[in-house]
N, C-alpha and C positions, 0 to 999 in steps of 0.2 A: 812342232809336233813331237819329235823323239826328245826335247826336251819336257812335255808336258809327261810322254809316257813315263820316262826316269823317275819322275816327280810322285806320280802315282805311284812307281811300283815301291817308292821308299817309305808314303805313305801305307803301302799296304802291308811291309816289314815291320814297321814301327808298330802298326796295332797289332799284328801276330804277338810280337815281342812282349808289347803290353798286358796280353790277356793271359803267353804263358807265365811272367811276373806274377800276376793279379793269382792265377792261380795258385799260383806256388805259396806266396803269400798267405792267401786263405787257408790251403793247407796247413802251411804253417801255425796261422791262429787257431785254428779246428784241434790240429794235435798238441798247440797250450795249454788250451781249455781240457781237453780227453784228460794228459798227464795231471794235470791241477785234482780237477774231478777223482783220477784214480787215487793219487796220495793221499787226498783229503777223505775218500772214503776206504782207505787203507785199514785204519784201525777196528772202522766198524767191521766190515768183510772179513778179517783176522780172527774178532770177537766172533760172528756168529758160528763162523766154520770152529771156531774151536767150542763155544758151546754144542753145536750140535754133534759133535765127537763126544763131549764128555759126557751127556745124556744120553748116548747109546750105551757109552762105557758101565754108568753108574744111572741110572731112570731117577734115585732118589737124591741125587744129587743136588735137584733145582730145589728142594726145599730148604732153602738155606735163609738167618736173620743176621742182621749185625746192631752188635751191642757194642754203646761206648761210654766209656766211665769216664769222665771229666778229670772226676780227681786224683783218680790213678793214671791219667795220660794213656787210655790201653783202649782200642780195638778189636773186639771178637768177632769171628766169623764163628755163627753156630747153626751145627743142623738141627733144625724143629723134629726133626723124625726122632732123634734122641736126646737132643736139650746138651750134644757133647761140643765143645770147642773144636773147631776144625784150624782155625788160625790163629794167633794174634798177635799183634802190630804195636809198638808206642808209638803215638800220636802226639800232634802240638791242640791246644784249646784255645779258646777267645782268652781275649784278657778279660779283668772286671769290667773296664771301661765300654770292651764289644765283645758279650759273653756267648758262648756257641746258645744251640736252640735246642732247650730241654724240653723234652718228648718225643712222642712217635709219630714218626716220618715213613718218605719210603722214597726210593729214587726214583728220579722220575726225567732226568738225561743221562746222557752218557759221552764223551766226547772228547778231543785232544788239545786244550788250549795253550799250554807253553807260557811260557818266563815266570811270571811268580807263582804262575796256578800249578808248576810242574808240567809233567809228561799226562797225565791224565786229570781227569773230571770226572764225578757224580753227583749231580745236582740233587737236593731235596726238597719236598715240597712243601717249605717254611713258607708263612704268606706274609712276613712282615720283612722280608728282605730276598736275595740272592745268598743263596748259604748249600755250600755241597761237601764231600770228600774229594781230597785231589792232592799233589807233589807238592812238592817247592822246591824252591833256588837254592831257600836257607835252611839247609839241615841239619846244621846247631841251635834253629829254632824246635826243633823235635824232643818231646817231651816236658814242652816249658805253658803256659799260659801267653803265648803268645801271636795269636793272631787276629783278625778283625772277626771274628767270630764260628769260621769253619773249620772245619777238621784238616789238620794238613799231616802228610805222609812221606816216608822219604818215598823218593820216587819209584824204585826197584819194588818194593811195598805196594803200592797204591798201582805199578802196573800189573801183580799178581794178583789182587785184590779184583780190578778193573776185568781182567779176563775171567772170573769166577763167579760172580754179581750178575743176576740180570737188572732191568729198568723194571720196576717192583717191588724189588727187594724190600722187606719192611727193616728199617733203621730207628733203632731207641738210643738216644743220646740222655743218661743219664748224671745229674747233678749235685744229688747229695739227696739227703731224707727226706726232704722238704718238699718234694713234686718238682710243681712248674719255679720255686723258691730257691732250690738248688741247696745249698747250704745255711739259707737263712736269707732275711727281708733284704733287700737293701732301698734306698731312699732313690725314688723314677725322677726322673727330674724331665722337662718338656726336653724333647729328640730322643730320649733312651728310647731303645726297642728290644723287645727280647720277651722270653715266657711268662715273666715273672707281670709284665705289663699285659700283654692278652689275658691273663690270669685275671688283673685285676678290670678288665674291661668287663669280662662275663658277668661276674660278681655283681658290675654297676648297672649293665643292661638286664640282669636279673632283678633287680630291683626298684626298677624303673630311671636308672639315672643317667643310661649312656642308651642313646638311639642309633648313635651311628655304627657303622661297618666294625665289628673284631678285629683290627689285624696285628694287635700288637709293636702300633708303632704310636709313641706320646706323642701325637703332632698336634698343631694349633687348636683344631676341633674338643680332644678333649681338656686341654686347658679349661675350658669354659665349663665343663660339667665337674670338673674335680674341684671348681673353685663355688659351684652350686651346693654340690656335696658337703663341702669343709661348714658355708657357711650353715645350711640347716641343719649339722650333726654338733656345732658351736665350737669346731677347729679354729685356731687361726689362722689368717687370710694367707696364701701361698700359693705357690704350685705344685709345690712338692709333693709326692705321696709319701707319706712319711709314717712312721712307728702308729702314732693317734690316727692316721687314717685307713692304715688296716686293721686297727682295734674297731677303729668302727663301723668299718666294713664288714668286719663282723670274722676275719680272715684270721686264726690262730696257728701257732706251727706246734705241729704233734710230730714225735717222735715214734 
């Protein structure tokens, strides 16, 4: 009998012990998760407390665009209230191969992603890829043609930038005279994606020769209507979009 009571009262130790464990524990997980959460929403809560200070400071402040020249490698911050430059930045560009996205944009995230993206992010709302403002690792890449096609900054840059921007902002990435052509044609080949090919999608679905979705990307689909095109305009047989098949598209560059 006092052996069975012993017995009991150890088992009745053990599960105390357990539950204060199991507690503890969960606490433990509970305040992982809380810290994880505050860090990761660190940067935003930074960003709004500091925007809502600077539009008390300055009301006209939030009317602000960013302009970016390609071929100057240059970044503007400018207020629309007076059309005057408030910042600017040298920037790195796409290479030829993955050339950034000429036209106008507007941001549409905002966010901290690290290692090659840098210290910050600004997504844009390109529909033929993932393409935004943001850091880098490589800051001898700055001011060259060199990246997969987004605007990269050195980091100290793009986190001054980051806090002054809101998600909205309207962003014109500018390419040369040429519009969506940037400096002049170049020859699409199937997988190119970029302006210069949404360009030529409109053109085709304007005239009845592309049904599918605009987005600017040469995939399998229009293969087959570029090769409809060549044959009834009496190109020869290709993929390519080439010099003859924006003469005959009817696409001229004006200066």
């Amino acid at each position: 009998m006092k052996r069975s009571f012993i017995w009991i009262l150890i088992c009745i130790v053990c599960i105390v012990i357990l539950i204060g464990v199991g507690r503890i524990i969960f606490k433990d997980i509970e305040l992982s998760q809380y810290l994880t959460n505050v860090f990761r929403n660190k940067g935003i809560r930074e960003y709004s407390l500091w925007e809502e200070k600077k539009m008390k400071e300055n009301p006209d402040y939030k009317n602000l665009a960013i302009f970016i020249d390609i071929n100057s490698k240059a970044l503007e911050l400018i207020n629309l209230d007076d059309n005057k430059t408030i910042k600017k930045y040298t920037i790195a560009s796409g290479k030829t191969s993955t050339p950034s996205p000429i036209g106008s944009w507007k941001i549409i995230n905002k966010g901290s992603w690290g290692r090659s993206f840098g210290t910050r992010w600004m997504g844009l709302n390109v529909p033929w890829g993932k393409y935004g403002i943001h850091g880098t690792n490589k800051p001898n890449s700055i001011g060259w043609a060199s990246s997969h096609g987004c605007i990269r900054m050195r980091n100290k840059d793009v986190e001054e930038l980051y806090k002054i921007v809101k998600t909205g902002t309207p962003v014109t990435i500018w390419g040369g005279t040429f519009g969506p052509f940037g400096n002049g044609f170049r020859i699409l080949k199937p997988g190119y994606r970029g302006s210069d090919v949404y360009e030529v999608q409109k053109r085709m679905k304007r005239i009845g020769y592309y049904p599918l979705y605009v987005d600017g990307i040469y995939g399998d689909g229009m293969k087959a209507y570029v090769i409809k095109f060549r044959k009834d305009k009496g190109l020869s047989m290709t993929h390519d979009v080439d010099y003859k098949f924006y003469e005959a598209l009817g696409i001229k560059l004006f200066e």
